[in-house]
DRENDO-1510 file (C-alpha; in Angstrom, 1 decimal, always signed):
<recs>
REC; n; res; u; v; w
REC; 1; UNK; +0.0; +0.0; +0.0 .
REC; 2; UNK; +1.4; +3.6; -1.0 .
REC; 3; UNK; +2.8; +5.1; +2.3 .
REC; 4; UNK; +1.3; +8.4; +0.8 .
REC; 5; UNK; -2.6; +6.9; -0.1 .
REC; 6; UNK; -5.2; +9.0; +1.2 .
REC; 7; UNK; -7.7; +6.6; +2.8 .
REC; 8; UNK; -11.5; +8.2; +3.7 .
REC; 9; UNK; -12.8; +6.3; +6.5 .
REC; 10; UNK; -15.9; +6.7; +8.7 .
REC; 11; UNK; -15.5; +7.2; +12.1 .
REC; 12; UNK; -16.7; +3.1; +12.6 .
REC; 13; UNK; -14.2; +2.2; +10.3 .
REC; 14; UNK; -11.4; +4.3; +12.1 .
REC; 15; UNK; -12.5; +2.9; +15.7 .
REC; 16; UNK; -12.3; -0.9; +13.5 .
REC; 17; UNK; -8.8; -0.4; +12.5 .
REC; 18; UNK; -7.6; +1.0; +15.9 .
REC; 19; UNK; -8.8; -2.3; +17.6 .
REC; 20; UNK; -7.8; -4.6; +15.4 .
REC; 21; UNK; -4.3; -2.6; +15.7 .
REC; 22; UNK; -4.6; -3.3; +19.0 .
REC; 23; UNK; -5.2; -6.7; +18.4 .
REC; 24; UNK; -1.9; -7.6; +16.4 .
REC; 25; UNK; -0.2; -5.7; +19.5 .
REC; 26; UNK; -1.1; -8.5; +21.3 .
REC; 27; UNK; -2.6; -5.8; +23.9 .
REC; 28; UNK; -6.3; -7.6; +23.8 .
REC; 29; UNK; -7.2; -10.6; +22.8 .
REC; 30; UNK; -9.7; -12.0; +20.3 .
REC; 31; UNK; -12.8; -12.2; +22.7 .
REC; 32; UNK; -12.0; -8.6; +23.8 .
REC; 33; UNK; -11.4; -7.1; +20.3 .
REC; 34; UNK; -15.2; -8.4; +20.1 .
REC; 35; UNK; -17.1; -7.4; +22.6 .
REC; 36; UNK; -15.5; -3.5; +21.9 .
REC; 37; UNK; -16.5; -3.7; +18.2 .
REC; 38; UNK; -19.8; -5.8; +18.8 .
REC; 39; UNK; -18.8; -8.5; +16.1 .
REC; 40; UNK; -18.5; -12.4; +16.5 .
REC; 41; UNK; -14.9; -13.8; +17.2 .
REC; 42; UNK; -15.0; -15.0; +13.5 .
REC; 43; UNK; -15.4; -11.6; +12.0 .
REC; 44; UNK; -12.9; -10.3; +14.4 .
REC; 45; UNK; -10.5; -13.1; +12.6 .
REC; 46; UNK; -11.7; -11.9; +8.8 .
REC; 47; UNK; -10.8; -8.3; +9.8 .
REC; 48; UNK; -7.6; -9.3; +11.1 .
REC; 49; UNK; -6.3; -11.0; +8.0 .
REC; 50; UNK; -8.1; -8.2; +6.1 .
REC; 51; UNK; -5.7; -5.5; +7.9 .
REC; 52; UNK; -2.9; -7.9; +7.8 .
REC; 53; UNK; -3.0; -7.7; +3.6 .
REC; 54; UNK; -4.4; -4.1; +3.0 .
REC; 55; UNK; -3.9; -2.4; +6.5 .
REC; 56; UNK; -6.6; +0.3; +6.5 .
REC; 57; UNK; -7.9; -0.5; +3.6 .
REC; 58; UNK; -9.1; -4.0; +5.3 .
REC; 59; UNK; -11.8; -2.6; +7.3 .
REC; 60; UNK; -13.2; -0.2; +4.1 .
REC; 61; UNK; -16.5; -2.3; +2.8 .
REC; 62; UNK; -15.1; -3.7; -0.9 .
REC; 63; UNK; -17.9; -2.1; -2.9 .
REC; 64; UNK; -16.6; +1.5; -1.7 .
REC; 65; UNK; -16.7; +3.2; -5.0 .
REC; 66; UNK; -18.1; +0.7; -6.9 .
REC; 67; UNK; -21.2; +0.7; -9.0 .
REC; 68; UNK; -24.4; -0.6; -7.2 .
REC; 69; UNK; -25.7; -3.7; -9.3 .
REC; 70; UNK; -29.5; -2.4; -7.7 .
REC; 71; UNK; -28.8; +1.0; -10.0 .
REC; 72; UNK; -31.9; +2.4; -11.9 .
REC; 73; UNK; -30.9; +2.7; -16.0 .
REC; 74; UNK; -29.5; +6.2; -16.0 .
REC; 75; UNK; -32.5; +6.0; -19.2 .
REC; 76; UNK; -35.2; +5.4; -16.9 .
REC; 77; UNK; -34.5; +8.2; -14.3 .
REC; 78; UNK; -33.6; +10.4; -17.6 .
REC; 79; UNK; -37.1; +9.6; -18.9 .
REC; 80; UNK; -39.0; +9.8; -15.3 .
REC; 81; UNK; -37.5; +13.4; -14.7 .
REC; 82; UNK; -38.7; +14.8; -18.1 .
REC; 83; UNK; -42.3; +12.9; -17.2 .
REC; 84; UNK; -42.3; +14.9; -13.9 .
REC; 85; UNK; -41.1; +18.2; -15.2 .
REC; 86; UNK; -43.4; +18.3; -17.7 .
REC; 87; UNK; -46.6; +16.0; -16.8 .
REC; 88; UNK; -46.6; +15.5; -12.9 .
REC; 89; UNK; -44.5; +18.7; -12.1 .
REC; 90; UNK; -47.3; +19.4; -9.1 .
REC; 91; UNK; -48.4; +16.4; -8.0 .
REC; 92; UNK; -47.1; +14.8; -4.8 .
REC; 93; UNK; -44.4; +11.8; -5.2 .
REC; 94; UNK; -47.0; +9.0; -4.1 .
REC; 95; UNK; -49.1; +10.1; -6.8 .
REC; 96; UNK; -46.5; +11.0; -9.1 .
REC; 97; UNK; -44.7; +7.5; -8.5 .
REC; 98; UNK; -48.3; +5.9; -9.5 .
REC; 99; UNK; -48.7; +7.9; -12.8 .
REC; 100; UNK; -45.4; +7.1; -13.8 .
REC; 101; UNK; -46.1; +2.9; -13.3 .
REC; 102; UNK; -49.2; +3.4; -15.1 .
REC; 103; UNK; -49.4; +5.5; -17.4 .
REC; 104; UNK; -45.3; +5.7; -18.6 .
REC; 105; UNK; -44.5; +2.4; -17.0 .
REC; 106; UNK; -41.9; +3.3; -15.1 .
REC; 107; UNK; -42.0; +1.5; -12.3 .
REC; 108; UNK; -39.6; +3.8; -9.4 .
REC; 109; UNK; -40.1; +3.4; -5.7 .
REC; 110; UNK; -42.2; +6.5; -3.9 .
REC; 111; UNK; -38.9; +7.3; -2.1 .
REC; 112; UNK; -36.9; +7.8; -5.2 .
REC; 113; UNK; -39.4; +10.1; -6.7 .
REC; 114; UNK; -39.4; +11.9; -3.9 .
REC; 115; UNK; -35.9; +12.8; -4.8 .
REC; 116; UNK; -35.6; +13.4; -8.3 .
REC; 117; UNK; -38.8; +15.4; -7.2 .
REC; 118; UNK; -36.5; +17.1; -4.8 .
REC; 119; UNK; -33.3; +17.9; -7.3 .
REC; 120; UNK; -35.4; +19.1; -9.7 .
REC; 121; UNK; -37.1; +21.7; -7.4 .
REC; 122; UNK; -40.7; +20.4; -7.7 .
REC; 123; UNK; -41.0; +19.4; -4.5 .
REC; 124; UNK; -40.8; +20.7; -0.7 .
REC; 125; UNK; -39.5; +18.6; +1.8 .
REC; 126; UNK; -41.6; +18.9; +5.1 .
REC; 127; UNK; -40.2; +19.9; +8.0 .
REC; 128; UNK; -41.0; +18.4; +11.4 .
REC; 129; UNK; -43.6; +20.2; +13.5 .
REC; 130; UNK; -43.4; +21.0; +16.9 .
REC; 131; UNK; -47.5; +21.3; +16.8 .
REC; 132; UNK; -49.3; +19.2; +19.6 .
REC; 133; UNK; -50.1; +15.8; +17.8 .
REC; 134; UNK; -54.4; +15.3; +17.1 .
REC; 135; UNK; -55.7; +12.0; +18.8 .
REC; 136; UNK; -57.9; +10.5; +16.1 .
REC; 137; UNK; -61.5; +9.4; +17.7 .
REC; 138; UNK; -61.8; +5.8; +17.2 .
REC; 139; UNK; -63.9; +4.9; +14.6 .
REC; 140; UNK; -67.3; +3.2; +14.7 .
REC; 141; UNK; -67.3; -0.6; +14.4 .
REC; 142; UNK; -69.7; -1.5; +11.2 .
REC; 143; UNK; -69.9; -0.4; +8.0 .
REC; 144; UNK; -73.6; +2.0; +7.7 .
REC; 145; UNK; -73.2; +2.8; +11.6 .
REC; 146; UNK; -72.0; +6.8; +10.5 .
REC; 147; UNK; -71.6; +8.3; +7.9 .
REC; 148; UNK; -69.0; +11.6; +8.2 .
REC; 149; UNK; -70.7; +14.8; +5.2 .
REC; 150; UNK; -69.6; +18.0; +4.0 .
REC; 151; UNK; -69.1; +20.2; +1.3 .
REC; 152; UNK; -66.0; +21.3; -0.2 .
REC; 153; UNK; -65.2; +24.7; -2.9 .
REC; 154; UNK; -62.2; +24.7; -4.9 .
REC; 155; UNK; -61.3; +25.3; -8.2 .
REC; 156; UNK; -62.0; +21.7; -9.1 .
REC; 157; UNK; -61.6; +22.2; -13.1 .
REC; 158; UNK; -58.9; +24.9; -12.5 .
REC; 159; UNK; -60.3; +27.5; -14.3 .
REC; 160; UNK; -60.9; +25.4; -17.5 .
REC; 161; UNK; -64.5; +26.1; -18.9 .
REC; 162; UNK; -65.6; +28.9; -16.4 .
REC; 163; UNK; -68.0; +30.1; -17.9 .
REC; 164; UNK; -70.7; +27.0; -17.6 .
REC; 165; UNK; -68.7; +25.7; -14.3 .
REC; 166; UNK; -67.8; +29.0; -12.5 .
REC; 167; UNK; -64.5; +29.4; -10.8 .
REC; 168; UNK; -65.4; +27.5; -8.0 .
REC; 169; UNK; -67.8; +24.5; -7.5 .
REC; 170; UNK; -68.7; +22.0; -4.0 .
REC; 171; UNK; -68.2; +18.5; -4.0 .
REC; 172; UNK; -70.7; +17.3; -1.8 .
REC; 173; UNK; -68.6; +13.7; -0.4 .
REC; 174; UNK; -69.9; +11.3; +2.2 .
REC; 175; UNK; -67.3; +9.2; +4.1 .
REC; 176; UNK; -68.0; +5.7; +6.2 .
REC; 177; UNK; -66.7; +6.5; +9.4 .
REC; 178; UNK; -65.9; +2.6; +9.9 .
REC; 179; UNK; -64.0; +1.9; +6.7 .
REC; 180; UNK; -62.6; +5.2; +5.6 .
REC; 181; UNK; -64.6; +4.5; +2.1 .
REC; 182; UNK; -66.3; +7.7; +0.1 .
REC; 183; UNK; -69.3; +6.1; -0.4 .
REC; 184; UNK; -70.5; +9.0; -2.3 .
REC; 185; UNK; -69.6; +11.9; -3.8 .
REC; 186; UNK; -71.1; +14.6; -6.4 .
REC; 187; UNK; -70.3; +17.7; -7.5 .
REC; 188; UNK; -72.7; +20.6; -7.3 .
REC; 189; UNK; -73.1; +24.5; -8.0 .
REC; 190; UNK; -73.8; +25.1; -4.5 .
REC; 191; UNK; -74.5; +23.4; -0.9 .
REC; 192; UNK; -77.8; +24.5; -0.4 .
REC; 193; UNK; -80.8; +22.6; +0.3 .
REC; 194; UNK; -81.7; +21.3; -3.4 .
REC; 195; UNK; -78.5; +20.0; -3.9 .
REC; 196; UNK; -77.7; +18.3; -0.9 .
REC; 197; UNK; -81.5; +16.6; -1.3 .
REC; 198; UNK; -80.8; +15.3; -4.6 .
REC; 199; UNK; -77.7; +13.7; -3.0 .
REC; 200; UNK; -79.1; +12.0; -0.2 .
REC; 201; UNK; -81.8; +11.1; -2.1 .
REC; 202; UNK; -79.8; +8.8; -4.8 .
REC; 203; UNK; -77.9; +7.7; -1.6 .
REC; 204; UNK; -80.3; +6.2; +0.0 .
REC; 205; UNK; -81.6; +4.8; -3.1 .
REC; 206; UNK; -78.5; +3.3; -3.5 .
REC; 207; UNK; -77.3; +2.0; -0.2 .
REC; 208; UNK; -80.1; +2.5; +2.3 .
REC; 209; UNK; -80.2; +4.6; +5.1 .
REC; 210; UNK; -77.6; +5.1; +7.9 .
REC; 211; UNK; -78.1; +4.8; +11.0 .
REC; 212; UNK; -76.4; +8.8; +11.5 .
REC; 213; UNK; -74.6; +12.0; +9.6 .
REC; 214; UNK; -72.2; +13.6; +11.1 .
REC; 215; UNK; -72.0; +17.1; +9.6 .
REC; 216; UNK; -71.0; +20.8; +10.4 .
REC; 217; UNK; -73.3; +24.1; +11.6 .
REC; 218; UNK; -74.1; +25.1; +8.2 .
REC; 219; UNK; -77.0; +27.0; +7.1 .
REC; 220; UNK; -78.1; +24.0; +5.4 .
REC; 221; UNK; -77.9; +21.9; +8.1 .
REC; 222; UNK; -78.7; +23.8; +11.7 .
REC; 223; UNK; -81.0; +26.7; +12.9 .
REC; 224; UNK; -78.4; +29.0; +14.3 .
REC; 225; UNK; -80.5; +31.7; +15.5 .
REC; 226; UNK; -80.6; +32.3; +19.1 .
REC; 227; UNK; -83.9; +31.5; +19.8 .
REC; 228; UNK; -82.7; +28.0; +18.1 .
REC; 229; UNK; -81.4; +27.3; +21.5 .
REC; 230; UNK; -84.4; +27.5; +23.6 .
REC; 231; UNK; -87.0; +26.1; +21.3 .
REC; 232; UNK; -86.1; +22.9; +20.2 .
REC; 233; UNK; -89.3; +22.7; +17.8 .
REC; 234; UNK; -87.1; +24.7; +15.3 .
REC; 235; UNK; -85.3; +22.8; +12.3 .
REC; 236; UNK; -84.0; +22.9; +9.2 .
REC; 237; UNK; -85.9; +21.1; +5.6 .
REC; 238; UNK; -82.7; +18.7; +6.2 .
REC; 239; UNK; -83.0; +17.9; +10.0 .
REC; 240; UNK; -87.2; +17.4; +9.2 .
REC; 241; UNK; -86.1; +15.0; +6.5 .
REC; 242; UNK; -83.8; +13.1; +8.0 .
REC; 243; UNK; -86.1; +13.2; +11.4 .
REC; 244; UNK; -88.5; +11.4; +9.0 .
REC; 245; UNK; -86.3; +9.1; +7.9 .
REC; 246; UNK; -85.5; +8.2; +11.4 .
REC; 247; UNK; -81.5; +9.3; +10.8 .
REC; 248; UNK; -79.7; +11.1; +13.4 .
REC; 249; UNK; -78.1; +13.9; +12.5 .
REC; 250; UNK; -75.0; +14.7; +14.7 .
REC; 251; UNK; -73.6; +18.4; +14.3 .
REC; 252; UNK; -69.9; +18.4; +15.3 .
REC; 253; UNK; -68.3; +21.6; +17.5 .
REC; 254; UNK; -65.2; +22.0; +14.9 .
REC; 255; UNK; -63.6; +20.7; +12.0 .
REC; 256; UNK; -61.3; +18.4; +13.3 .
REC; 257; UNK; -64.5; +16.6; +14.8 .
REC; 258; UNK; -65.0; +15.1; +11.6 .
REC; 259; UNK; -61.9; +14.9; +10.8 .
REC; 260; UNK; -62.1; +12.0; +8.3 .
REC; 261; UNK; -64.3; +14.0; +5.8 .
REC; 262; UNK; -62.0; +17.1; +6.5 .
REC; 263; UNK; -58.6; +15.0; +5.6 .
REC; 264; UNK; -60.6; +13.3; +2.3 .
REC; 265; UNK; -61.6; +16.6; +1.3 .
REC; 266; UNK; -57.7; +18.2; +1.3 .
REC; 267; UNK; -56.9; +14.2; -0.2 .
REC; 268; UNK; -59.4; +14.8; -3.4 .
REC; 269; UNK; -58.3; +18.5; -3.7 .
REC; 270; UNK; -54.8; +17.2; -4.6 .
REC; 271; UNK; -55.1; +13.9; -6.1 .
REC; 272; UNK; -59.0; +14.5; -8.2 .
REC; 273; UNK; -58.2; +18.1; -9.3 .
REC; 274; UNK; -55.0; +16.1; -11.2 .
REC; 275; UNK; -57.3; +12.9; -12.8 .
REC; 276; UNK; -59.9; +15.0; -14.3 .
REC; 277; UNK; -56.7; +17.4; -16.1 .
REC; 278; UNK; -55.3; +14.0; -17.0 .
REC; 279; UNK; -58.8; +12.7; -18.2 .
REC; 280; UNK; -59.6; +16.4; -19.9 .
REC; 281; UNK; -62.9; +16.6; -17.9 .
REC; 282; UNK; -63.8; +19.9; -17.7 .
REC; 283; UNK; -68.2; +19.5; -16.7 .
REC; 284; UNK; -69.7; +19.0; -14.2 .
REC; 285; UNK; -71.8; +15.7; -15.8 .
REC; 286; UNK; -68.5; +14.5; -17.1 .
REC; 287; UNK; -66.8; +15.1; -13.5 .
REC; 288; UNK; -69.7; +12.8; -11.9 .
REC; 289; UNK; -69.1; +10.3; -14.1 .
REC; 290; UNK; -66.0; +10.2; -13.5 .
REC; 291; UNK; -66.1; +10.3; -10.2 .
REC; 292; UNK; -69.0; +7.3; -9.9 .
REC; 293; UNK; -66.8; +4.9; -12.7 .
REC; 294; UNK; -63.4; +5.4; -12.1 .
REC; 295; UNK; -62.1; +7.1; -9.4 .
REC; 296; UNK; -63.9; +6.3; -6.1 .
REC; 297; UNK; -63.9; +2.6; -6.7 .
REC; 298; UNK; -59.8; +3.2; -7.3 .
REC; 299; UNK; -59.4; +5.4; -4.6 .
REC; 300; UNK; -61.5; +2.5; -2.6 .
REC; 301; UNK; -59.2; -0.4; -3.5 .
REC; 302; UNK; -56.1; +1.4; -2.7 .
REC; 303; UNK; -57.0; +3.2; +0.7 .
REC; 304; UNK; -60.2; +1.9; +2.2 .
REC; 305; UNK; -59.5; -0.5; +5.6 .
REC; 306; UNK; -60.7; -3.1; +6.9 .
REC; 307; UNK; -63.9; -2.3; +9.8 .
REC; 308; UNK; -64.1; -3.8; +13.2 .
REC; 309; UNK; -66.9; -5.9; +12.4 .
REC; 310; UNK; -68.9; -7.6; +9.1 .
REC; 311; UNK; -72.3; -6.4; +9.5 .
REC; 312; UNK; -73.6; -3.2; +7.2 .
REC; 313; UNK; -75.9; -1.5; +9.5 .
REC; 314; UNK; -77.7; +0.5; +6.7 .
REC; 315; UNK; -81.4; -0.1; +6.3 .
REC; 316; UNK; -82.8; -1.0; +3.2 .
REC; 317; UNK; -85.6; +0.6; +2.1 .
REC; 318; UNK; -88.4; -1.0; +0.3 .
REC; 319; UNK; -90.5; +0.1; -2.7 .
REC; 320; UNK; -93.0; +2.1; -0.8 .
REC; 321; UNK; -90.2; +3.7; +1.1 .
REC; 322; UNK; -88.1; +4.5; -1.8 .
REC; 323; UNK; -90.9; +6.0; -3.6 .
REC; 324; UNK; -91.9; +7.8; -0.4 .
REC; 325; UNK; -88.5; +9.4; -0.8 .
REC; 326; UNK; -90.1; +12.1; -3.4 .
REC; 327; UNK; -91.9; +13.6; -1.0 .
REC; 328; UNK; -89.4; +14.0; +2.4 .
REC; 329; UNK; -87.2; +15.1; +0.1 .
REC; 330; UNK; -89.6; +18.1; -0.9 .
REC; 331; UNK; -88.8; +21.8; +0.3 .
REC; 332; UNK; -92.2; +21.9; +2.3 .
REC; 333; UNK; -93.5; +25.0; +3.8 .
REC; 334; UNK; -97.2; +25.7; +5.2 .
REC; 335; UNK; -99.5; +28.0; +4.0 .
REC; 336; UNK; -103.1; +29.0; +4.5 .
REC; 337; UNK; -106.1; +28.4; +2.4 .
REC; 338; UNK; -108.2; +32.0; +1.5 .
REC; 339; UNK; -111.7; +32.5; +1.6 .
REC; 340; UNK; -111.8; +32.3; -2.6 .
REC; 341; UNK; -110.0; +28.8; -2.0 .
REC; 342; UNK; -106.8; +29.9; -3.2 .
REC; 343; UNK; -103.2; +29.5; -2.2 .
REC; 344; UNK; -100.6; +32.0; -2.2 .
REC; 345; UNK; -96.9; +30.4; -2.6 .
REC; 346; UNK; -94.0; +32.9; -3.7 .
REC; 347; UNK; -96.2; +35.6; -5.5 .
REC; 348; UNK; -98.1; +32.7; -7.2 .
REC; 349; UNK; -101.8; +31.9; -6.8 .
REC; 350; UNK; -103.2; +28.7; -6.9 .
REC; 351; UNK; -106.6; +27.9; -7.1 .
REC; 352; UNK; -108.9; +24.4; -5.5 .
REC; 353; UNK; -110.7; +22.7; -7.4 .
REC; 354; UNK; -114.5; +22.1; -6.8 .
REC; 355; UNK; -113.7; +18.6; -6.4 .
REC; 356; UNK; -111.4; +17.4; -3.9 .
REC; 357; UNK; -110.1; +14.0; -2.4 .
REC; 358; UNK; -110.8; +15.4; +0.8 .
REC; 359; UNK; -112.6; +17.7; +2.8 .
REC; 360; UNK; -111.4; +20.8; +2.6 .
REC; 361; UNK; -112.4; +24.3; +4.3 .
REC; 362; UNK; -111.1; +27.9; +4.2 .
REC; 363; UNK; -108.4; +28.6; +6.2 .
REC; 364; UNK; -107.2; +25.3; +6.5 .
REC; 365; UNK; -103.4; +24.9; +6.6 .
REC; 366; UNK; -101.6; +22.7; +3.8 .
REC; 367; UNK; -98.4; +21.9; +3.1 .
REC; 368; UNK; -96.8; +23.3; -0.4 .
REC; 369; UNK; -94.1; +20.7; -1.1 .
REC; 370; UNK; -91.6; +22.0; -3.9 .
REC; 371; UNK; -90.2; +18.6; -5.2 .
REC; 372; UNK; -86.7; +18.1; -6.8 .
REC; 373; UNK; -88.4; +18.3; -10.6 .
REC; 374; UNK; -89.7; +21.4; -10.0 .
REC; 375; UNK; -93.2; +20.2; -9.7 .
REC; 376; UNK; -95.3; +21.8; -6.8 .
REC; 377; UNK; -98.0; +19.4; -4.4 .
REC; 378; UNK; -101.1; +21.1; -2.4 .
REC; 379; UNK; -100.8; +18.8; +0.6 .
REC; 380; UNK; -103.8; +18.0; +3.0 .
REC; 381; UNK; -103.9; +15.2; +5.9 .
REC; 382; UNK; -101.8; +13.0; +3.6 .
REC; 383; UNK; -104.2; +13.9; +0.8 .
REC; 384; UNK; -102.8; +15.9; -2.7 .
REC; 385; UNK; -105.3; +18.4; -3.6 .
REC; 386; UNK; -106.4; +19.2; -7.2 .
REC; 387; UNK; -105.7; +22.7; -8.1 .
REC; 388; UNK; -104.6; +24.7; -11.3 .
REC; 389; UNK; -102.6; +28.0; -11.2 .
REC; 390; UNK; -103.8; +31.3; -11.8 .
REC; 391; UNK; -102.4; +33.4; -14.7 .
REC; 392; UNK; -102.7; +36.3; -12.5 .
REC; 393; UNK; -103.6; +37.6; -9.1 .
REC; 394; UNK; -107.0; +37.3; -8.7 .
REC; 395; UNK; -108.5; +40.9; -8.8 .
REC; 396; UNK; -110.5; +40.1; -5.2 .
REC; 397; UNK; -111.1; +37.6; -2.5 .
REC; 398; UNK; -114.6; +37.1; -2.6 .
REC; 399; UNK; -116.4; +35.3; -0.1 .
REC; 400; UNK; -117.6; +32.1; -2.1 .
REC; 401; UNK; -120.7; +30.7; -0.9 .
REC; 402; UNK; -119.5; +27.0; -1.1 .
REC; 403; UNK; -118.8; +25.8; +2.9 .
REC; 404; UNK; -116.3; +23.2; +2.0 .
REC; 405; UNK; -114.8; +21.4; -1.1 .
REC; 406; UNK; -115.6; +18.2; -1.0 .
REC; 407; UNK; -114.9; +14.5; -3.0 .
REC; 408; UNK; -119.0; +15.1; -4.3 .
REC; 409; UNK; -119.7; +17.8; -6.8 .
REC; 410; UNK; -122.7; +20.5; -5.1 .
REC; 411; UNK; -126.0; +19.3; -5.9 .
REC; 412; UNK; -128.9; +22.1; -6.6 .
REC; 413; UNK; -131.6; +19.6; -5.9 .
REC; 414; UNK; -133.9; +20.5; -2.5 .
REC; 415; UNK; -135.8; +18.0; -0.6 .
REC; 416; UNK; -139.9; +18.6; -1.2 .
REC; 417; UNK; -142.1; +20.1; +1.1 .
REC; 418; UNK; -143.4; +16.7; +2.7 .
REC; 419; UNK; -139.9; +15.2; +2.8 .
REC; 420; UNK; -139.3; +13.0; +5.6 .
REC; 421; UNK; -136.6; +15.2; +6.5 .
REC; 422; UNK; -138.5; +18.9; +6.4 .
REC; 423; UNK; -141.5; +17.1; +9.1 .
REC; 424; UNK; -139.0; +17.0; +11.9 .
REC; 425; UNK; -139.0; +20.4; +12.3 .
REC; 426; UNK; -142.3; +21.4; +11.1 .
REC; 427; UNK; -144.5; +19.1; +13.9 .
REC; 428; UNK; -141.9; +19.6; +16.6 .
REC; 429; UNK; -143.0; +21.4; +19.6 .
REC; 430; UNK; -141.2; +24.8; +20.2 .
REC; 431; UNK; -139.8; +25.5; +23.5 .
REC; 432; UNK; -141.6; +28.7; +25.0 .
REC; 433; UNK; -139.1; +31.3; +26.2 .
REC; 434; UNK; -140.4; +33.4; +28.6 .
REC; 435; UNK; -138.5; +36.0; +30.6 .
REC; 436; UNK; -139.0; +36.0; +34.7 .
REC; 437; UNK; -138.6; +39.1; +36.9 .
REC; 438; UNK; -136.6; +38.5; +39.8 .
</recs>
């Protein structure tokens, strides 16, 4: 070995050499050499032949320098940077790493990405927090028992065809609190009341209803006025669906309370907003599709676990239920019948017909139920009333002379004078009345 050789050891290879030099001192022994370095005698032996032949070199591993035989083609990481820099130059390297095995087949570990992602400057490594860490609730034990909701805006189609999609649009997403799954999701203009209906409604169509939602304070969702608080009677079209449908409706404190449909949320925002550029979806129709077909029942297989227990706790509905569904799922708001027998709902009039399938009198309160197609329903104890609307206002109440509208069309006819019916009060006695002075 050259007497001048620089050698570049690591500070475990320097302490190796030093005992081993020790060693062919004769100032420790095998056993002791050892125990210091943590080896077996036999590797103690290897080293010291090892040193004996190269000297410091002897304790250097021999494929210092060398050429891994586990390196990537210099072709492959060549073609996955160009992929990344031009294709996946903002997504994140787990979903990066899964483009690049299926749609360029190149099949690189998630930690390699990560580091071409890295050199190249397209991604941030995190640094470690000092924030206090979140204890997860544990989740509920069957599939059905729970089901976490919320709505999301973001620029879901990032910017592409804004003028039918707008710049921002709400997924609606349900997630099953046992397994993690989105059992549903749908994107819509808006979270209001309409929307979310239609989505519960094709839910429960679907899968049957849960046995609870766990949801925010939203508009949508919860009375927030004050008064709210002492009179319980107050609720929202949702809550007096869902209280219909015997579904409890759970309103969590914070975000992080339902945290699971929180985290999905931020999880679609980075991976969806990247498969529908990919896919060149840029509707909504097209998005639900998409979302229905393909990527749910992906994201699904990759990431949904295992529950606690086999049973689904959902509860089927049958035929009379499901078609029940129309109507609890109906904006429904009272109103009061006028003296003409007509309606007034949002500045339109609505007038009875004569015929009716059930009694009906003035100022009797009815239901107006807007349902999901538009269509409007008169409702009376569980009855739909017949009625046509009005081109206009009409010019006055009038007092009609019919006292109710009934199931039988007014009849002019009169009984005769000798009619069973007219003696009764023709031959009964009269009380006298007759006034006392006291």
């Amino acid at each position: 070995m050259d007497q001048n050789e620089l050698i570049t050891m690591t500070r475990k290879e320097a302490r190796r050499y030093e005992t081993i030099k020790d060693l062919l001192a004769k100032k420790i022994d095998g056993t002791e050499a050892a125990k210091s370095l943590g080896l077996s005698v036999r590797q103690i032996k290897r080293l010291k032949i090892k040193v004996k032949l190269s000297g410091a070199k002897g304790t250097i591993h021999g494929n210092r320098g060398k050429k891994s035989n586990r390196r990537i083609n210099e072709k492959t990481i060549k073609k996955a940077r160009k992929y990344l820099n031009e294709i996946y130059h903002d997504f994140n390297p787990l979903l990066a790493q899964e483009h690049l095995r299926d749609d360029n087949d190149i099949n690189l570990s998630k930690e390699t990405i990560r580091r071409l992602m890295i050199s190249e400057k397209l991604w941030q490594p995190r640094k470690k927090s000092d924030a206090k860490k979140h204890f997860w609730r544990e989740r509920k034990d069957n599939y059905g028992e729970m089901q976490q909701f919320d709505g999301s805006y973001h620029n879901w189609f990032e910017g592409r065809n804004e003028s039918e999609v707008g710049l921002e649009q709400c997924l609606l997403l349900a997630v099953d609190d046992a397994t993690g799954r989105p059992t549903k999701a749908k994107f819509e203009y808006n979270e209001g009341v309409i929307p979310v209906f239609r989505f519960w409604k094709s839910y429960l169509e679907a899968n049957g209803a849960p046995l609870a939602i766990y949801l925010d304070k939203f508009s949508t969702y919860k009375v927030n006025h004050k008064n709210a608080v002492d009179n319980k009677e107050l609720m929202t079209q949702f809550q007096r669906a869902m209280d219909q449908l015997g579904v409890e409706v759970i309103h969590a404190n914070s975000p992080q309370a339902k945290g699971r449909v929180e985290k999905m949320n931020g999880t679609f925002q980075r991976r969806l907003v990247k498969e529908m550029r990919l896919a060149k979806i840029n509707t909504l129709a097209e998005a639900n599709i998409f979302l229905e077909k393909i990527f749910i029942p992906k994201f699904n297989k990759q990431f949904a676990v295992v529950p606690k227990k086999p049973a689904d706790l959902h509860r089927r509905l049958d035929k009379k239920r499901i078609n029940g569904l129309t109507q609890i799922f109906s904006v429904q708001s009272e109103r009061k019948i006028n003296n003409d027998y007509t309606v007034r709902f949002k500045n339109n009039y609505y007038q009875l017909n004569e015929i009716q399938p059930t009694t009906v009198c003035k100022k009797d309160k009815v239901i107006m139920e807007e349902h999901l197609d538009g269509g409007i329903k008169i409702a009376l104890r569980n009855n739909y009333l017949n009625y046509f609307r009005l081109p206009e206002r009409p010019k006055k109440e009038i007092e009609i002379k019919l006292i109710a509208l009934t199931s039988r069309k007014p009849s002019n006819w009169k009984p005769p004078f000798n009619h069973p019916w007219r003696q009764q009060f023709l031959y009964k006695k009269q009380p006298i009345l007759s006034a006392t002075n006291k």
